[in-house]
C-alpha positions in Angstrom: -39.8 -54.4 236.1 -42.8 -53.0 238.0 -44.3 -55.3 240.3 -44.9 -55.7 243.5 -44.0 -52.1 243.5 -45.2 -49.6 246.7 -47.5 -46.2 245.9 -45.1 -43.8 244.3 -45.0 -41.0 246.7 -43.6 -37.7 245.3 -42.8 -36.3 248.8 -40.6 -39.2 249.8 -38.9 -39.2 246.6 -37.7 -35.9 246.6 -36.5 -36.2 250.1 -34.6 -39.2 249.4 -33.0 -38.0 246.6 -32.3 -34.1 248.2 -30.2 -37.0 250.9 -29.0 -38.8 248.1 -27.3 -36.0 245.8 -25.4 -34.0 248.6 -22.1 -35.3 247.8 -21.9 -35.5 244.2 -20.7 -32.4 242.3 -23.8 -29.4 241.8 -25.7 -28.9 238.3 -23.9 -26.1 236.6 -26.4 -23.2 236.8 -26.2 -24.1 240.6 -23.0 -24.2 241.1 -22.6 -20.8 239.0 -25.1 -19.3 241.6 -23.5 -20.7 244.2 -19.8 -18.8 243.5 -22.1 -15.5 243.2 -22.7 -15.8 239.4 -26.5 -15.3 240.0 -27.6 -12.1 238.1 -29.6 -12.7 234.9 -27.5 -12.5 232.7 -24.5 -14.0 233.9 -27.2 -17.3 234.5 -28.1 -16.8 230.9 -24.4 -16.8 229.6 -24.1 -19.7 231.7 -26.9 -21.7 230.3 -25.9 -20.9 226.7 -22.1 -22.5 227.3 -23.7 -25.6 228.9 -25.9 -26.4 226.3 -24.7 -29.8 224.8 -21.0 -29.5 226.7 -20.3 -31.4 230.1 -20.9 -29.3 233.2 -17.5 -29.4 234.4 -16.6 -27.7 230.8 -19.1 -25.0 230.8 -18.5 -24.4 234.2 -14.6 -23.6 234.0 -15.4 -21.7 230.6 -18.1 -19.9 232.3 -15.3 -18.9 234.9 -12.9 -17.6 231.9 -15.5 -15.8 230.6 -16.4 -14.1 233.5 -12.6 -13.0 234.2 -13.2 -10.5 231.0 -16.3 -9.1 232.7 -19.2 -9.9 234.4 -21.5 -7.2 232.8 -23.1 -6.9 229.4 -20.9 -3.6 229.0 -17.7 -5.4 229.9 -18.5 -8.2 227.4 -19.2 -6.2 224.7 -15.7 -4.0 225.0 -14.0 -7.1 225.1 -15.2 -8.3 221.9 -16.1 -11.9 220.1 -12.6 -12.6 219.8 -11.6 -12.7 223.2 -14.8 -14.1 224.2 -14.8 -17.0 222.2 -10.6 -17.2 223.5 -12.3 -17.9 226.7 -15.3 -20.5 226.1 -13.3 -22.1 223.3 -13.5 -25.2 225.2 -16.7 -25.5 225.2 -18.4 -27.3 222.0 -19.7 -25.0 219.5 -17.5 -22.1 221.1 -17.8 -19.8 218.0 -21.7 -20.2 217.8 -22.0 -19.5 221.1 -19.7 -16.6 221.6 -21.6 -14.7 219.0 -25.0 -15.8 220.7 -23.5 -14.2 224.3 -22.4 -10.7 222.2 -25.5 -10.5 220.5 -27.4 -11.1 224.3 -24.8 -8.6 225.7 -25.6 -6.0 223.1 -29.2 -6.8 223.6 -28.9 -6.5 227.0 -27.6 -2.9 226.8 -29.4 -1.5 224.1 -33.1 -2.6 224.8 -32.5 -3.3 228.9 -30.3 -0.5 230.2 -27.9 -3.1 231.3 -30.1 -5.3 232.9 -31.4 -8.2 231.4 -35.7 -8.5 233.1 -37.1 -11.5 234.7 -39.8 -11.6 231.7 -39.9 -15.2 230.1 -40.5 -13.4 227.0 -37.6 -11.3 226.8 -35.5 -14.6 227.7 -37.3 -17.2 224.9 -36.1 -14.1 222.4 -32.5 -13.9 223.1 -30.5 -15.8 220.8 -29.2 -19.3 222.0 -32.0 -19.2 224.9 -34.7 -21.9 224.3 -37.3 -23.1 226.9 -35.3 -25.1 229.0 -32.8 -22.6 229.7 -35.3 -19.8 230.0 -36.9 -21.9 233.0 -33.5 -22.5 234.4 -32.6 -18.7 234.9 -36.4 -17.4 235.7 -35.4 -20.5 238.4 -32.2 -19.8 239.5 -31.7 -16.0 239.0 -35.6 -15.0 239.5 -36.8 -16.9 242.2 -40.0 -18.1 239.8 -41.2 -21.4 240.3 -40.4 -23.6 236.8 -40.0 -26.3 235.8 -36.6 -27.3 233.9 -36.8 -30.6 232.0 -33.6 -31.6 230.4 -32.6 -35.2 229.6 -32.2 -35.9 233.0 -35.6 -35.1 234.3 -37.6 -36.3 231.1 -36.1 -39.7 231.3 -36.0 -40.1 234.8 -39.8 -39.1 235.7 -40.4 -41.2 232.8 -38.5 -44.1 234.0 -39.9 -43.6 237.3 -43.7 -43.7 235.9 -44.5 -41.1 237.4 -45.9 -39.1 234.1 -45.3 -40.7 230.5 -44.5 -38.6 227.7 -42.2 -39.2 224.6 -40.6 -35.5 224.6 -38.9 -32.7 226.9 -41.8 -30.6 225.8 -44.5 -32.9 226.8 -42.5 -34.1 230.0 -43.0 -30.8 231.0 -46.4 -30.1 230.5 -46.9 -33.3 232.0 -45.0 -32.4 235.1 -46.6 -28.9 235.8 -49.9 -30.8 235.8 -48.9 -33.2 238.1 -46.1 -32.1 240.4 -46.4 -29.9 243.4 -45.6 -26.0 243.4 -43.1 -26.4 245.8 -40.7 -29.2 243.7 -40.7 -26.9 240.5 -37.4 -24.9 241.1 -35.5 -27.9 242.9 -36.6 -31.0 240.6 -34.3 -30.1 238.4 -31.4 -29.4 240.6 -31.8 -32.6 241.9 -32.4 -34.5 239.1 -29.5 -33.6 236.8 -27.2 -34.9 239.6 -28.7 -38.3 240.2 -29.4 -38.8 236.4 -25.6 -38.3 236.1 -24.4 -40.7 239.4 -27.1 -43.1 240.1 -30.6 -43.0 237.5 -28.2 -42.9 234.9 -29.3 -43.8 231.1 -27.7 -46.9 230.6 -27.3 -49.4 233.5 -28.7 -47.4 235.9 -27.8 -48.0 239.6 -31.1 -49.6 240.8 -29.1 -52.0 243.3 -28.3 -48.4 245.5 -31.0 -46.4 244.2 -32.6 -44.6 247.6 -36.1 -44.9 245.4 -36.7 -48.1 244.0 -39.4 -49.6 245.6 -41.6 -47.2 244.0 -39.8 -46.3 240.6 -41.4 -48.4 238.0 -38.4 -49.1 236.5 -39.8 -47.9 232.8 -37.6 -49.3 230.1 -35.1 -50.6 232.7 -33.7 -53.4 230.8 -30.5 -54.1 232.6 -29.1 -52.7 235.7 -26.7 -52.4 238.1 
């Protein structure tokens, strides 16, 4: 489904799609940032609950959580049983309430408190992989990376933009190819659109603000 297709240009994309997303419900780290949730470690405590659970779950548990104390000291005198009372809605509550006391502890053993904006520090805390380490160095830091999650390695796939069979590879792919100035909002954008209009089945190509020059990669059937 690629031909007769115009020269794939990234700047027009990404304005299209910044137009595009504004009324459909924020990504969860953003909209956690957005209600003042923005310190390091309340970003990493948010990216822990979202992994694998629906945005608008995390974000409510996030929320509850939050309510108990917004510091590693205040988590850690509340305990693991009233912090996984208030994620429990999130899948894998009880892994991930013991991940978030161990990060708390963590936090104010090793950090005075403070969680750094050091990407090593973050890839060792439990429950923090690369994706979400890139999402709070993003959101929390102000760094420029990169977050590829479903949404972004199937869609710059799908759009042919880069080709790569993983996350992983999407996103060396992508910091070879995609300018410094997308790298914190691609993924902002992205996980919106993936979820209302370059969705994985059926995508909506028939109202898609980009699809004379996505390459349609794998696009079977559409809508």
């Amino acid at each position: 489904m690629n031909g007769g297709k115009a020269p794939f240009d990234i700047d027009t994309v990404m304005n299209r799609i910044r137009e595009a997303v504004r009324p459909f419900p924020r990504a969860a780290q953003s909209q956690l940032a957005e209600e003042g949730y923005s310190s390091v470690f309340e970003q990493v405590v948010g990216c822990i609950l979202s992994t694998r659970t629906l945005d608008e779950v995390s974000i409510e548990c996030a929320r509850n959580l939050f309510r108990l104390g917004r510091t590693p000291e205040a988590l850690v005198r509340a305990g693991r049983d009233r912090i996984d009372e208030a994620v429990s809605s999130c899948r894998f509550h009880e892994a991930k309430s013991r991940d978030i006391l161990q990060t708390a502890r963590i936090a104010l053993e090793r950090y005075g408190g403070e969680l750094p904006c050091r990407d090593d520090v973050l890839m060792s805390l439990p429950g923090v992989g690369r994706k979400c380490t890139n999402l709070v160095l993003s959101t929390a830091c102000g760094q420029a990376c990169i977050t590829v999650d479903v949404h972004v390695h199937r869609i710059t796939n799908r759009w042919g933009y880069i080709r790569a069979k993983t996350p992983e590879k999407s996103l060396q792919e992508l910091e070879g190819v995609l300018p410094l100035e997308y790298w914190s909002e691609i993924n902002r954008l992205l996980v919106p659109f993936g979820k209302h209009v370059c969705t994985p089945r059926f995508p909506k190509c028939s109202t898609c603000p980009v699809v004379e020059m996505c390459r349609q990669v794998e696009v079977t059937s559409h809508r």
